[in-house]
Residue frames as qw, qx, qy, qz and C-alpha x, y, z in Angstrom:
[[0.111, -0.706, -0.542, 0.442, 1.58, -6.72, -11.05],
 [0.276, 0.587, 0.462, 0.604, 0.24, -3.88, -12.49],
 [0.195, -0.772, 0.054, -0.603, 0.16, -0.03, -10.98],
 [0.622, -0.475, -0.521, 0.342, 1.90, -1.36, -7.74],
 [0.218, -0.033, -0.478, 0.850, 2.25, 2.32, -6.61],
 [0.336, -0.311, 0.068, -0.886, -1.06, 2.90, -6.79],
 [0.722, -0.405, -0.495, -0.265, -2.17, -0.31, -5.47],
 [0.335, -0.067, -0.508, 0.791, 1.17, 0.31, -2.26],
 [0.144, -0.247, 0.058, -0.957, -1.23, 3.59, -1.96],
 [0.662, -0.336, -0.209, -0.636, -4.52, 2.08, -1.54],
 [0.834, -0.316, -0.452, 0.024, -3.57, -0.44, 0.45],
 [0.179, 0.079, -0.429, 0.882, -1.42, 1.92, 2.59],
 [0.433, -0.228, -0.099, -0.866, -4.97, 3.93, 3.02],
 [0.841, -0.321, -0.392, -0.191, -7.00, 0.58, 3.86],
 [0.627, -0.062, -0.625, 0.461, -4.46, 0.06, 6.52],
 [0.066, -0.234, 0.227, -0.943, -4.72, 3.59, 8.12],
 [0.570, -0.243, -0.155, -0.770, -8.27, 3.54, 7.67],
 [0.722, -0.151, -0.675, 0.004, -8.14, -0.23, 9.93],
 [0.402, 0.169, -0.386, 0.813, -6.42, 1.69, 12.12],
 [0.350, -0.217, 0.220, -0.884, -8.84, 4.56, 12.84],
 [0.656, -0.263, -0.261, -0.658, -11.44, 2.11, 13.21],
 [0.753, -0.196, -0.568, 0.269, -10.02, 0.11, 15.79],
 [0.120, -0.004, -0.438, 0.891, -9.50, 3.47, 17.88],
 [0.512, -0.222, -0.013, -0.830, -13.09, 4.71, 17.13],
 [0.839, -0.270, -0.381, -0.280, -14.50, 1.23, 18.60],
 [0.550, -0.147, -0.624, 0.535, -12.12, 1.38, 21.82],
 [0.075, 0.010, 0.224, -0.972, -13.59, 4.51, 22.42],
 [0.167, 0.528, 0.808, -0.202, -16.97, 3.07, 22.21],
 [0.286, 0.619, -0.120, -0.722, -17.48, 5.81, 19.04],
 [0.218, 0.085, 0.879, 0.415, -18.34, 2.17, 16.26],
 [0.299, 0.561, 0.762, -0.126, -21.80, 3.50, 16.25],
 [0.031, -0.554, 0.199, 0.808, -20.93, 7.04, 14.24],
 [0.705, 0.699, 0.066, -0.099, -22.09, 7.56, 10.79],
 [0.254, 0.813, -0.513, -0.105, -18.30, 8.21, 10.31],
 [0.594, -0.217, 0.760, -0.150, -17.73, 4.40, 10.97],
 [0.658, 0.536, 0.453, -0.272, -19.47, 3.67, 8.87],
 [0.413, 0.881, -0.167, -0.159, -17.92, 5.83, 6.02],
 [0.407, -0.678, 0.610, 0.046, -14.84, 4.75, 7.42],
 [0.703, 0.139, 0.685, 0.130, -15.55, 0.65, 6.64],
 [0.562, 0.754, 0.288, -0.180, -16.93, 1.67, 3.47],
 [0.261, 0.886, -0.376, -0.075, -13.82, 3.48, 1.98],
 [0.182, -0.551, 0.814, 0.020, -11.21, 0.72, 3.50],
 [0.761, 0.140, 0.622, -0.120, -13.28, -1.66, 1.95],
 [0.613, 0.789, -0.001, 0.041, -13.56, -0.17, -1.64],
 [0.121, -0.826, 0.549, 0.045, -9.34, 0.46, -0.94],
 [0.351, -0.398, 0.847, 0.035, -8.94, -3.21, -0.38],
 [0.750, 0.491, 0.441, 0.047, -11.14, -4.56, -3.36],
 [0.511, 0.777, -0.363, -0.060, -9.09, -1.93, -6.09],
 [0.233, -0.762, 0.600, -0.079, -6.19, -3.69, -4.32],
 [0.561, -0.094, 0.822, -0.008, -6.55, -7.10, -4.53],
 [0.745, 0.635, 0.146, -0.140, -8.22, -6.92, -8.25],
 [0.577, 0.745, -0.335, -0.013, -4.55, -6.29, -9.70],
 [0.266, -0.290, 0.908, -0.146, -2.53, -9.24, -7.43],
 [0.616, 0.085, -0.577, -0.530, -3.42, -12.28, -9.32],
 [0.208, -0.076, -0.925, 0.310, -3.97, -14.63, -6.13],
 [0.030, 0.194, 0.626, -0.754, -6.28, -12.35, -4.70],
 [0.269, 0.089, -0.200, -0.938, -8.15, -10.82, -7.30],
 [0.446, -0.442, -0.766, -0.136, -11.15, -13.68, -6.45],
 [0.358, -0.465, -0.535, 0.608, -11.77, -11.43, -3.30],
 [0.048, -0.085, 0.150, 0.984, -12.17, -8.25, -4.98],
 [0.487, -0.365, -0.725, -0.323, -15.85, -9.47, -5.38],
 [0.598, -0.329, -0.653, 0.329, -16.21, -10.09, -1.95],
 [0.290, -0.321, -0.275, 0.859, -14.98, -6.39, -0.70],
 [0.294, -0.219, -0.330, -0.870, -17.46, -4.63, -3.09],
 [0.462, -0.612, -0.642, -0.006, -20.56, -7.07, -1.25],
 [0.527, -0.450, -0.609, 0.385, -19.14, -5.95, 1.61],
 [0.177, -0.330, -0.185, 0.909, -19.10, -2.42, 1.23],
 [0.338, -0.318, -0.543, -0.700, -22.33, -2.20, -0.59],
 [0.429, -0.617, -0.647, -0.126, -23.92, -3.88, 2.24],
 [0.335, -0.304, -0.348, 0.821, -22.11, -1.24, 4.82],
 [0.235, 0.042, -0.075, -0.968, -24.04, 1.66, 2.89],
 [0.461, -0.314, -0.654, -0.512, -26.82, -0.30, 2.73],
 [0.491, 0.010, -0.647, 0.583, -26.99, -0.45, 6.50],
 [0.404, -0.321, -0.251, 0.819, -26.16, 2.46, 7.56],
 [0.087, 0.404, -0.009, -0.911, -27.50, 4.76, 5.54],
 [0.275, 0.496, 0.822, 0.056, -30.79, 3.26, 3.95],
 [0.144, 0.808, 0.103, -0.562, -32.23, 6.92, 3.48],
 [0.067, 0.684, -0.442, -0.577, -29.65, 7.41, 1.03],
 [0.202, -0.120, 0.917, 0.323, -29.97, 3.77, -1.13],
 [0.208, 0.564, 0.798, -0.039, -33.96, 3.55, -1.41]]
């Protein structure tokens, strides 16, 4: 493995950031723009992560889709 304290970091950060978003959606607050931002970032966290862990790094794909399609979403204004 390669940079494991900065991948410990980001994937510390993706955890946090699972975190807040499992409080903002018990509080019935999932529908925020900051949600939004939220996914987005803990997604891009867990794609740098898994790109430098050779098992995973087939997934690292996968989290970029998925946080493209989160700004794409959410915040259409800002893609088109």
């Amino acid at each position: 493995m390669k940079n494991t304290d900065a991948m410990k970091m980001y994937l510390a950060l993706a955890v946090l950031l699972a975190i807040a978003e499992i409080v903002l959606l018990s509080f019935s607050k999932g529908s925020l723009p900051i949600s939004g931002l939220i996914l987005f970032v803990m997604f891009y966290a867990l794609a740098f992560t898994v790109q430098r862990t050779e098992k995973l790094k087939g997934l690292s794909f996968t989290f970029q889709i998925f946080r493209i399609c989160i700004i794409h979403a959410l915040f259409p204004a800002i893609v088109y």
